[in-house]
C-alpha positions as CSV (number, residue, x, y, z in Angstrom):
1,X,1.5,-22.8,13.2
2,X,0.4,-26.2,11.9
3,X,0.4,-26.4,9.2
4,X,2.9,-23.2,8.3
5,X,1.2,-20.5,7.1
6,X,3.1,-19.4,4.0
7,X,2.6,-16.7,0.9
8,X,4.4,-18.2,-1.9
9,X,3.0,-17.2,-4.9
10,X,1.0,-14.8,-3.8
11,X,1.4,-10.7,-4.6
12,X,0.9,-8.2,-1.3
13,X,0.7,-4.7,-1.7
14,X,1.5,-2.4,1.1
15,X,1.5,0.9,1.6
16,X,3.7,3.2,4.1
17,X,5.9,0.7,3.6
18,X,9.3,2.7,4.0
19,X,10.0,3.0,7.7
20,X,8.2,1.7,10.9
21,X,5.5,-1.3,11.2
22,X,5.1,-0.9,7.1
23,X,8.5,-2.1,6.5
24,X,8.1,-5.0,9.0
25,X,5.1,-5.9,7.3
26,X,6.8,-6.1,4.2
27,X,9.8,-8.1,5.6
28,X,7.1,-10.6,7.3
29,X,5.4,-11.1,3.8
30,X,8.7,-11.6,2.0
31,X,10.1,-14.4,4.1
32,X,6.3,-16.1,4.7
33,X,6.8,-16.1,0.6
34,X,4.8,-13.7,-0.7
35,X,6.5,-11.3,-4.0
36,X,5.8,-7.6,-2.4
37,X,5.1,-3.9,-4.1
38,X,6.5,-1.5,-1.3
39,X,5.1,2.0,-1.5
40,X,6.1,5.0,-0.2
41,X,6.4,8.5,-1.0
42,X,9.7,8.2,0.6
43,X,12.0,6.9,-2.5
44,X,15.3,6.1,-0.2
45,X,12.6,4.6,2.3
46,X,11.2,2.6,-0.6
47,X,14.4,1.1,-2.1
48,X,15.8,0.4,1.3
49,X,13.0,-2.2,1.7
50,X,13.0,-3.4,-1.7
51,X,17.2,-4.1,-1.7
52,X,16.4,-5.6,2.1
53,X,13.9,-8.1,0.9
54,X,15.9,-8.9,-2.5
55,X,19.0,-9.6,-0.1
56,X,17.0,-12.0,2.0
57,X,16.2,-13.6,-1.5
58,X,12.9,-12.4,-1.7
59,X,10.5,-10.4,-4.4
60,X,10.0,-7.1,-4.3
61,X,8.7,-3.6,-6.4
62,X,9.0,0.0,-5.8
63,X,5.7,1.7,-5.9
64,X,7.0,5.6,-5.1
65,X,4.1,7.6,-4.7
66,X,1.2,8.5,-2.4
67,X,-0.7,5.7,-1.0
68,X,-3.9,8.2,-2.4
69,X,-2.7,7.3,-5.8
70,X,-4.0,3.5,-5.5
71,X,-4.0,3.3,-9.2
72,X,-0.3,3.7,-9.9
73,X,0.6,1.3,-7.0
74,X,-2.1,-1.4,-8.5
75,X,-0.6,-1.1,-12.0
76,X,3.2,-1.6,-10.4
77,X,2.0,-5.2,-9.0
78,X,1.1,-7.1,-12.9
79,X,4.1,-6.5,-14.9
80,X,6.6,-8.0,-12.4
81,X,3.9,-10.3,-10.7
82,X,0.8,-11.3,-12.2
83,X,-1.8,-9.9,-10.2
84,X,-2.5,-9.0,-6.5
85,X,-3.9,-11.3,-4.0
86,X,-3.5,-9.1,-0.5
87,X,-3.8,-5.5,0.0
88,X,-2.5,-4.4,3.7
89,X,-3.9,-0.3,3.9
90,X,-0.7,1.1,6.6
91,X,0.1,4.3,5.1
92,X,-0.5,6.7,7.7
93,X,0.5,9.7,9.7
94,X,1.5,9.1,13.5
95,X,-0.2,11.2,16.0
96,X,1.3,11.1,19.5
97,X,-2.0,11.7,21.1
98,X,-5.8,10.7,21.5
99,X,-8.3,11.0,19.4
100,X,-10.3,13.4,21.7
101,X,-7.3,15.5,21.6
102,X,-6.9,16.4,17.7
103,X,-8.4,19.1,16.1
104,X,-11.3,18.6,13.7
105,X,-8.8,19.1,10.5
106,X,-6.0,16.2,11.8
C-alpha cells in the first residue's frame, strides 16, 4: 500500500499463536515491525515462533499459558516492551463443522 503500512514500534499481543493462522499472524506483525508476545499453551509451539521471528531479526516474548489467563499474557508485554498497542484475540479450537451442527456444550 501507499504509503506502507508498517508496526515499528508498536507491541501486538496474540493469542493461539503456536501453530496455524496465529503463528502467521505473528510472522506478519514481526516483519510489518511490530515487537510481538506469542501465547500459547503449547510451550514448543510458543518458542518455535519466538526463535522464527528472532531469526528474521524481529522482537518477540513467550507468553505460555491459556489465552483465559489475559492477565499473565498483559504483564509479559511491559518488561521487554513498554506497553501494548494491538491485541489480535485467535486463540481457538477448530471445529470441522457448522455451527448448527455442534452440540449446545461445544
Amino acid at each position: 500500500s501507499t504509503p506502507p503500512v508498517r508496526f515499528d514500534g508498536k507491541t501486538v499481543i496474540i493469542t493461539g499463536t503456536g501453530a496455524g493462522l496465529g503463528r502467521t499472524y505473528a510472522l506478519m506483525y514481526a516483519r510489518l515491525g511490530a515487537k510481538v508476545v506469542v501465547n500459547d499453551v503449547s510451550e514448543k509451539g510458543v518458542n518455535a515462533v519466538c526463535s522464527e521471528i528472532k531469526s528474521a531479526g524481529g522482537k518477540a516474548a513467550a507468553a505460555v499459558c491459556s489465552a483465559e489467563d489475559g492477565e499473565a499474557i498483559v504483564k509479559t508485554a511491559p518488561d521487554p516492551f513498554g506497553g501494548v498497542h494491538i491485541f489480535v484475540a485467535n486463540a481457538g479450537v477448530l471445529r470441522n463443522r457448522s455451527f448448527t451442527a455442534m452440540t449446545e456444550k461445544e
